[in-house]
C-alpha positions in Angstrom: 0.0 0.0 0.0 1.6 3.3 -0.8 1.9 6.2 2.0 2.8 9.8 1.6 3.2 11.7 4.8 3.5 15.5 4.2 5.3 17.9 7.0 6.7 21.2 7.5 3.5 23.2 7.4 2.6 26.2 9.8 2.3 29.4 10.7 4.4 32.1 8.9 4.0 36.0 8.6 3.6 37.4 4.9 7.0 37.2 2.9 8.4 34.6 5.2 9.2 30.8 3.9 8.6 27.1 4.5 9.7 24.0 3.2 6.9 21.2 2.4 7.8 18.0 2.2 6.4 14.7 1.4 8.0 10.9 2.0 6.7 8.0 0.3 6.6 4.5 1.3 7.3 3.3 -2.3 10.1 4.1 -5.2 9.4 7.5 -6.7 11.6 7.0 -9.6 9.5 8.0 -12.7 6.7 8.3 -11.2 4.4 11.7 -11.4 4.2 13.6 -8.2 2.2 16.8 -7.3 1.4 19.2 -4.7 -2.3 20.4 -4.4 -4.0 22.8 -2.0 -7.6 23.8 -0.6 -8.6 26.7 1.0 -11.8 27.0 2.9 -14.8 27.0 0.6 -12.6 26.2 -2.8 -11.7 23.2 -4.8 -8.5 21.6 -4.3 -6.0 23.2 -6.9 -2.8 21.9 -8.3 0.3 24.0 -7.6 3.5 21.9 -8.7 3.8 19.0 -10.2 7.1 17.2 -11.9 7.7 14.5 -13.8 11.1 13.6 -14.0 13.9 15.7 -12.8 13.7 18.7 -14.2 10.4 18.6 -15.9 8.7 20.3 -13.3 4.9 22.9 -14.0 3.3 25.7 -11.6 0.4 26.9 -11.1 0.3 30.8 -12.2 -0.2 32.0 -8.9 2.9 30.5 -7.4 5.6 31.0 -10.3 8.6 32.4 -9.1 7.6 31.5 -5.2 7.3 28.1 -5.0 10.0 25.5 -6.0 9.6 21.6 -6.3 12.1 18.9 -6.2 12.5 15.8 -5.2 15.1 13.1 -3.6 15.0 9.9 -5.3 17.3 7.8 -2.6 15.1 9.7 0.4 12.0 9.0 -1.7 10.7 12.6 -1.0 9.3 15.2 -2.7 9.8 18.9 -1.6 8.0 22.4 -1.9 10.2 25.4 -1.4 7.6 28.5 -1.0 8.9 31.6 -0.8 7.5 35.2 -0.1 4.4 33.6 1.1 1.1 35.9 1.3 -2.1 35.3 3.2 -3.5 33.8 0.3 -1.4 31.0 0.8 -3.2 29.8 3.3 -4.7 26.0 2.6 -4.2 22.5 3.6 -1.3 21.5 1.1 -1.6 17.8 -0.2 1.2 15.4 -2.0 -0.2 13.1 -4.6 1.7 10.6 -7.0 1.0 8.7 -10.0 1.2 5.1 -10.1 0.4 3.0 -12.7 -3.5 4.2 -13.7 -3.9 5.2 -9.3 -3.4 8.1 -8.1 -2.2 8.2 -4.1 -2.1 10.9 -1.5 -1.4 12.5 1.7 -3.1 13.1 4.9 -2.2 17.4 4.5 -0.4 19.7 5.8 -1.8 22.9 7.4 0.2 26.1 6.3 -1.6 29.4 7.3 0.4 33.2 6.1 -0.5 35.9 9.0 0.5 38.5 10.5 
């Protein structure tokens, strides 16, 4: 069965950083990963995803903020966000690819306040 634990979400004041990431219980090698979000009251949106190493999309909002990249040997997938604003704020979710089933994460909360 295939597990993804997100970690590293929080509380941060507008402009600051954190560092998402996401370990899997299986070999990531290949596979398709993503990071998603949800805000109260919207739909779950995609905000990274890579394919590859270097292959990597964003989601308009967070070009130029947010960085993704994973570890193959630590199996785990990372979200660099930068100069964070309030609307930020969501439960982030990692999801991967495998075969024609799709897997994810339990969430992590990150909220931007002052």
């Amino acid at each position: 069965q295939v597990q993804l634990v997100e970690s590293g979400g929080g509380l941060v004041q507008p402009g600051g950083s954190l560092r998402l990431s996401c370990a899997a219980s299986i070999r990531i090698f290949g596979l398709k990963m993503g990071w998603y979000r949800q805000a109260p009251g919207k739909e779950r949106e995609l905000v990274a995803s890579i394919t590859g190493s270097t292959n990597t999309n964003y989601a308009d909002s967070v070009k130029g903020r947010f960085t993704i990249s994973r570890d193959y040997a630590r199996k785990t997938m990372y979200l660099q966000m930068n100069s964070l604003k309030p609307e930020d704020t969501a439960v982030y979710y990692c999801s991967v690819l495998s075969g024609s089933n799709s897997y994810w994460g339990q969430g992590t909360q990150v909220t931007v306040s002052s």
